[in-house]
LOTOR-456852 format. One record per atom (N, C-alpha, C, O, CB): residue in three letters; atom name; x, y, z. Coordinates in steps of 0.001 Angstrom, whole numbers, always signed. Each point is the difference from the previous one (the first is absolute). Glycine has a CB too. Layout:
  residuo  atomo        x        y        z
      ALA     CA        X        Y        Z
...
// end
This chain:
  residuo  atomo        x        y        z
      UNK      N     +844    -1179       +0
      UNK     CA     -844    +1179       +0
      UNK      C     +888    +1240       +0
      UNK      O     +905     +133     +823
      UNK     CB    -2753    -1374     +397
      UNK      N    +1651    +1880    -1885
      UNK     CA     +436    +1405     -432
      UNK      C     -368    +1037    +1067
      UNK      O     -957     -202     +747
      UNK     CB     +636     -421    -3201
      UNK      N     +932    +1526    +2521
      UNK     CA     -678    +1424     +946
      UNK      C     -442     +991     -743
      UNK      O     +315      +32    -1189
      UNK     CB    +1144     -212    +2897
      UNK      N    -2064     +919    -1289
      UNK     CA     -413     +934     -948
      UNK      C    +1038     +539     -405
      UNK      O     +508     -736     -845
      UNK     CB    -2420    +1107    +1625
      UNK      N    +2417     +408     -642
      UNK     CA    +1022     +838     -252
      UNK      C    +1446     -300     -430
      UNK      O    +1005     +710      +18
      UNK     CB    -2399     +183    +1386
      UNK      N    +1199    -2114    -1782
      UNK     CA    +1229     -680     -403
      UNK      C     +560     +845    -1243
      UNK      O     -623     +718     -783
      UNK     CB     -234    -3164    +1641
      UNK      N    +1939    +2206     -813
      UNK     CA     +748    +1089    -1256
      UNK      C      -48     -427    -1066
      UNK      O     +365    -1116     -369
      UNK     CB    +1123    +1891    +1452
      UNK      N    -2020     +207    -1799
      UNK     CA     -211     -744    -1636
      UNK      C     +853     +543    -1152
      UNK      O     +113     -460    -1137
      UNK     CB    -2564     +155    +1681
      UNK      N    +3115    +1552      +86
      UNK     CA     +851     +471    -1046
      UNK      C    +1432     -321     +430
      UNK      O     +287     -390    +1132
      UNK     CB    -1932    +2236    -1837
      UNK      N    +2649    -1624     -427
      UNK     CA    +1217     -775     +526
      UNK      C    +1484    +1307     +236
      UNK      O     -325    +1169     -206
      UNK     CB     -764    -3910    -1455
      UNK      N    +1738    +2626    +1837
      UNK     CA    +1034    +1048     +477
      UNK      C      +64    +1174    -1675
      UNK      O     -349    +1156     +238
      UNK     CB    +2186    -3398    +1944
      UNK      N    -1525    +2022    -3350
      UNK     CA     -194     +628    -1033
      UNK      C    -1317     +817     -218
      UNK      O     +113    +1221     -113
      UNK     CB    +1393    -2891     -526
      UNK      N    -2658    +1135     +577
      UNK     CA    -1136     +831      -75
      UNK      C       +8    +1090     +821
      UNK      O       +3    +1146     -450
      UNK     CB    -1105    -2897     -133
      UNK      N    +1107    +1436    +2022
      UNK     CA     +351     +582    +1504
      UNK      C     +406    +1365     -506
      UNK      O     -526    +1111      +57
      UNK     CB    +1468    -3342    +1435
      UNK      N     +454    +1642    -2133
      UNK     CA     +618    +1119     -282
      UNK      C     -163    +1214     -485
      UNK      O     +170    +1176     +322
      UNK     CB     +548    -2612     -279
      UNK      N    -1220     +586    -1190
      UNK     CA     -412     +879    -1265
      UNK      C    -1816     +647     +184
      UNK      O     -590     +634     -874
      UNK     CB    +2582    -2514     -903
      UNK      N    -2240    +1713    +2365
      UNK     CA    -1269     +912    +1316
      UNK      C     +422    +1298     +777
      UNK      O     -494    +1127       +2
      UNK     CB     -296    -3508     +733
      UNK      N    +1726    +1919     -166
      UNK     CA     +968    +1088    +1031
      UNK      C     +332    +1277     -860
      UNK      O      -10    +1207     +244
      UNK     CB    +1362    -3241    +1157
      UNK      N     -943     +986    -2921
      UNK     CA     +874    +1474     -865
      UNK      C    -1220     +748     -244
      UNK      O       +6    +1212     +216
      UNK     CB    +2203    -2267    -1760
      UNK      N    -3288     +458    +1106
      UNK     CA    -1308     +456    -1092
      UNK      C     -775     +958    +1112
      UNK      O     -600    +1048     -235
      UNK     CB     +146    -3605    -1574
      UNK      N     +609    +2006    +2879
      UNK     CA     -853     +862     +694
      UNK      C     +678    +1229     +758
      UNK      O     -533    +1084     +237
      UNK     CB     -879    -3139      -59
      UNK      N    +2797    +1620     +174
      UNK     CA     +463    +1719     +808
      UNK      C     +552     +539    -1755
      UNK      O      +67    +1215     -186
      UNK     CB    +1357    -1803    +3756
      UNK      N    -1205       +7    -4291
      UNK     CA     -167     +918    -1542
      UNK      C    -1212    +1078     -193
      UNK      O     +262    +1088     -511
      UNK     CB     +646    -3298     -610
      UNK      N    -2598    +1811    +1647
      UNK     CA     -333     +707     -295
      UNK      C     -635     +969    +1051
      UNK      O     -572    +1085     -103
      UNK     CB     +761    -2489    -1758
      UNK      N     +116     +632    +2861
      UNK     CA       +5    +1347    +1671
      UNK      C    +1058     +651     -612
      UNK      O     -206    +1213      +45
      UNK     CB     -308    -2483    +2676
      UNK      N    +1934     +899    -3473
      UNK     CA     +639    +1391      -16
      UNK      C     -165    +1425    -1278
      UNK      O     +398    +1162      -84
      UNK     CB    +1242    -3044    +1379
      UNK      N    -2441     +958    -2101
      UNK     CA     -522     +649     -785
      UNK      C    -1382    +1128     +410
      UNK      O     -279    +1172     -253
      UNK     CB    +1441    -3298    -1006
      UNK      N    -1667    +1208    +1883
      UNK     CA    -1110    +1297    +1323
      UNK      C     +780    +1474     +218
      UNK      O      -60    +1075     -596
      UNK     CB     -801    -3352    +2553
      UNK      N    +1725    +1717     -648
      UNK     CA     +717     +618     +573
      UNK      C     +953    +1357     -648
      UNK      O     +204    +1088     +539
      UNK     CB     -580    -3416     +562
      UNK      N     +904    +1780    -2563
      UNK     CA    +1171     +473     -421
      UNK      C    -1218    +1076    -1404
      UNK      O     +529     +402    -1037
      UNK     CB    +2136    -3048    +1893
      UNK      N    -3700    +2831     -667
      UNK     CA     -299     +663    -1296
      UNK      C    -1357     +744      +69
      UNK      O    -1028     -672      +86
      UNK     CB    +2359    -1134    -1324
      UNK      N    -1371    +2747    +1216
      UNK     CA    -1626     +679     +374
      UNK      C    -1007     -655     -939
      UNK      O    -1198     -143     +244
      UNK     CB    +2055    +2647     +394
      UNK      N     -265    -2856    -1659
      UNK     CA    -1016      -75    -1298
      UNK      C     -647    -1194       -1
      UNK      O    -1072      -19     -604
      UNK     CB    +2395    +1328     -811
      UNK      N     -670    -3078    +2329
      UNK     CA     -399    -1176     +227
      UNK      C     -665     +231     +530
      UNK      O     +154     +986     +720
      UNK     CB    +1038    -2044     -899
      UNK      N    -2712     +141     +221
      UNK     CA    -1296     -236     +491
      UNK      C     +428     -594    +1144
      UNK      O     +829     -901     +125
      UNK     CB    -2237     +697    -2115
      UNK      N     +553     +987    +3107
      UNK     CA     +444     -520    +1270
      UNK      C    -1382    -1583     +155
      UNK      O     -352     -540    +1049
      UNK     CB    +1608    +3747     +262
      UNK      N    -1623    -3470    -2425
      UNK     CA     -980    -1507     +113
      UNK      C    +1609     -872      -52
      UNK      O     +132     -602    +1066
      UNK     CB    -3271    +1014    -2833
      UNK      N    +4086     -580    +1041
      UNK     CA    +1046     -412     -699
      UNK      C     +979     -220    +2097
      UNK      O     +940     -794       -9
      UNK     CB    -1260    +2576    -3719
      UNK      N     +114    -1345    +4647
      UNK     CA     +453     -348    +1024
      UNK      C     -974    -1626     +802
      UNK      O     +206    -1004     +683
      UNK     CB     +745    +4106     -710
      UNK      N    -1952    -2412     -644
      UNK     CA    -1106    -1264     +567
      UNK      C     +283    -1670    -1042
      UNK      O      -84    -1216     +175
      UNK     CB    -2300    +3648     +469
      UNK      N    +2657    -1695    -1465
      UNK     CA      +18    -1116     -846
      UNK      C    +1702    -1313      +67
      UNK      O     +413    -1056     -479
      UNK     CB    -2334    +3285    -1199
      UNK      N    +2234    -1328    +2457
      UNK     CA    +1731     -453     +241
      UNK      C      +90      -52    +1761
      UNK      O    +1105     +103     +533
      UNK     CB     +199    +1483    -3081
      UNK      N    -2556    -1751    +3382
      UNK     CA     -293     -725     +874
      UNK      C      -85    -1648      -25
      UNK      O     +617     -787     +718
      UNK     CB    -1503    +2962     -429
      UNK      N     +155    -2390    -1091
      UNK     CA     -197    -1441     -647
      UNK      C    +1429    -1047      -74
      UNK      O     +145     -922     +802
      UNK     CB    -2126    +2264    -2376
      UNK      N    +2788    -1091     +699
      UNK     CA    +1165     -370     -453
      UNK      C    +1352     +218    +1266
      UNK      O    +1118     -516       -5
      UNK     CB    -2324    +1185    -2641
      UNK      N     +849     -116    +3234
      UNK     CA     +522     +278    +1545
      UNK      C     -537     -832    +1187
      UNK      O     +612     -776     +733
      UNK     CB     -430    +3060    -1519
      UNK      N    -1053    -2042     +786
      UNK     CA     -780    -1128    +1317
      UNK      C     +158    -1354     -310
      UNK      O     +341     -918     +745
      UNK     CB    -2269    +2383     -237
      UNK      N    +1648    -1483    -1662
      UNK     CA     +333    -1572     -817
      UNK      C    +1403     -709     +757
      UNK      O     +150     -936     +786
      UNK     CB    -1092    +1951    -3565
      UNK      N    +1915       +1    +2067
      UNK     CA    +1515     -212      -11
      UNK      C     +319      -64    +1686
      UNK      O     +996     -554     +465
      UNK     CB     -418    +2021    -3051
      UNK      N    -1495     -871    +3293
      UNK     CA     +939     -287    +1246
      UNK      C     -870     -927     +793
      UNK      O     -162     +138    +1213
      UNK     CB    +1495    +2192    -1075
      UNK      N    -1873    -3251     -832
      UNK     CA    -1210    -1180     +611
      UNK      C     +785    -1369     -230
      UNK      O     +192    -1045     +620
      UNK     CB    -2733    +2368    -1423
      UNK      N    +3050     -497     -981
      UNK     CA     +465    -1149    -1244
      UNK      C    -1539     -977     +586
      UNK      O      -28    -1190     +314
      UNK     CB    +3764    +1085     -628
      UNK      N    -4302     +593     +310
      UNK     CA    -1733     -661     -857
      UNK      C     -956     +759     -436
      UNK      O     -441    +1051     +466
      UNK     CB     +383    -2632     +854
      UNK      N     -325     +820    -2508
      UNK     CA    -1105    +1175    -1028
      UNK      C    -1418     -723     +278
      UNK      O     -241    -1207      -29
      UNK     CB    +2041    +1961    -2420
      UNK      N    -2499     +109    +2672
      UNK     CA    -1430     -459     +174
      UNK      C     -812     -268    -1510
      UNK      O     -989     -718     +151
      UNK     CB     +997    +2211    +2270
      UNK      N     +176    -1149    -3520
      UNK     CA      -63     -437    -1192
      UNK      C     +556    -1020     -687
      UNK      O     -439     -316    -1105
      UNK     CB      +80    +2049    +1306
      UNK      N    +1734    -2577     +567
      UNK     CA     +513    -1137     -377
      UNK      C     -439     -963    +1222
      UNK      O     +407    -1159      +85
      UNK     CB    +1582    +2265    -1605
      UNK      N    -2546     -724    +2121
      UNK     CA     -805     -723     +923
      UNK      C    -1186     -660     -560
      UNK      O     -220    -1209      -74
      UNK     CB     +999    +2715    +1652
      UNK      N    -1499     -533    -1957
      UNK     CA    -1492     -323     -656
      UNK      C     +257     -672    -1137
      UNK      O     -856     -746     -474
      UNK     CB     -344    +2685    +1220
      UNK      N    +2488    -1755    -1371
      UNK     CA     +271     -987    -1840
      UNK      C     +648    -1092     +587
      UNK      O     +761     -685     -683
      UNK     CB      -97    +2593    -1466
      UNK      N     -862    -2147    +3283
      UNK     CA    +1044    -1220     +382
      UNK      C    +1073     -552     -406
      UNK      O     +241    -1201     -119
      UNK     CB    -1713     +872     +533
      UNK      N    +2671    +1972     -809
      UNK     CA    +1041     +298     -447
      UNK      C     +708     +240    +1344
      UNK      O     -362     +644     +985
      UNK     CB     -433     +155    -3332
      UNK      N    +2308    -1755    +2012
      UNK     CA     +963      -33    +1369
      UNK      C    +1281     +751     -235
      UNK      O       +3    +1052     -640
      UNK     CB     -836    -3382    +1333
      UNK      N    +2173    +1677      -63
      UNK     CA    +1385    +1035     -598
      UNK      C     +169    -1270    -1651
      UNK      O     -175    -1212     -129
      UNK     CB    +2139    +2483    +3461
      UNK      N    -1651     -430    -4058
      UNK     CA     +767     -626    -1159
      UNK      C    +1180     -624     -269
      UNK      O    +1115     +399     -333
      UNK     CB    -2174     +881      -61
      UNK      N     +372    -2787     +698
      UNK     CA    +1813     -992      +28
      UNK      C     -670    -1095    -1421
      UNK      O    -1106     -538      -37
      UNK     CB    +2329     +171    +3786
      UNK      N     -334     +320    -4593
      UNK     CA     -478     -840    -1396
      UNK      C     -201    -1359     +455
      UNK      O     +642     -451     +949
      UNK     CB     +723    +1777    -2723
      UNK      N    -2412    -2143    +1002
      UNK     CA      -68     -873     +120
      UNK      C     +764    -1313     +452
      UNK      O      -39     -738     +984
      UNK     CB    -1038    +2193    -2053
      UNK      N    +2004    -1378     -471
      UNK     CA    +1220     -706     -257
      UNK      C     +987     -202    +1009
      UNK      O     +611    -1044     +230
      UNK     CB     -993    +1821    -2193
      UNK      N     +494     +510    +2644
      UNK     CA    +1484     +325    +1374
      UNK      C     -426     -699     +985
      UNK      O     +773     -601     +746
      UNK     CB      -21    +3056     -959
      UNK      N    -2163    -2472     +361
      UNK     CA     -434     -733    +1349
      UNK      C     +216    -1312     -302
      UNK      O     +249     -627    +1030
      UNK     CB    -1988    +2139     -224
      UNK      N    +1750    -2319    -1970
      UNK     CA     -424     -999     -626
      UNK      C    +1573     -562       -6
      UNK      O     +181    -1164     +357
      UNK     CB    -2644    +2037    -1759
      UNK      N    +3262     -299    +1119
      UNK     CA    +1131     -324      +80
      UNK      C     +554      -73     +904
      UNK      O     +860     -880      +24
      UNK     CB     -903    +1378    -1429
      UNK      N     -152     +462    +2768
      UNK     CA     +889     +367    +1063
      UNK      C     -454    -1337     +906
      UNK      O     +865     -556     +675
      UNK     CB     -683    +3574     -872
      UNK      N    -1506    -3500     +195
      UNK     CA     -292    -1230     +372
      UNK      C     +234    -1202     -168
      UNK      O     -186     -788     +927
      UNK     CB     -720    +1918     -829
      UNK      N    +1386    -1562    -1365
      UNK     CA     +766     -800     -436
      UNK      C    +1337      +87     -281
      UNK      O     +554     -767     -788
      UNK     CB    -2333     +393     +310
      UNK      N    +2421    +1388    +1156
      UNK     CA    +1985      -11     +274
      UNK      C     -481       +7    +1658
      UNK      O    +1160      +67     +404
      UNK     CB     +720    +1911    -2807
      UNK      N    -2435    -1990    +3278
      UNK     CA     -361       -8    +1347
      UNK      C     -351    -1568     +181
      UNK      O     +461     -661     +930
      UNK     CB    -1354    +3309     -772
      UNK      N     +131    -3110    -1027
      UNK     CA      -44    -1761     +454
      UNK      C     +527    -1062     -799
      UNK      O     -435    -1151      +39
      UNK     CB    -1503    +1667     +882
      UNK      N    +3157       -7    -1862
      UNK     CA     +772     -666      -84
      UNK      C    +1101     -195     +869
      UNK      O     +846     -856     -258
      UNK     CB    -1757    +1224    -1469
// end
């Protein structure tokens, strides 16, 4: 059994959340002319990133991204 909140995104996505979203808080911040909706919207991609779980890969019953094959393999050099 799973927990809710189990982590579904993996250290790369994480990441690349962190950039996307203080990218566009600094774009808020750094420019009179950016829509201050554009801070709300880079809440999302932030809360995400510091959960590393998405409530939308939750509901698609989408987890972290490890290929098929690697698992498939790494299991069979492990029980040989």
């Amino acid at each position: 059994m799973t927990s809710l909140l189990a982590q579904n995104l993996g250290r790369t996505e994480t990441s690349l959340r962190w950039i996307l979203g203080g990218g566009l808080i600094m774009a808020v911040l750094s420019s009179a002319y950016t829509p201050a909706w554009l801070a709300l919207l880079a809440a999302y991609p932030v809360f995400t990133a510091i959960l590393a779980w998405d409530p939308l890969y939750a509901m698609l019953g989408l987890t972290k991204s490890v290929p098929a094959f690697r698992t498939d393999r790494l299991a069979s050099q492990v029980s040989s």
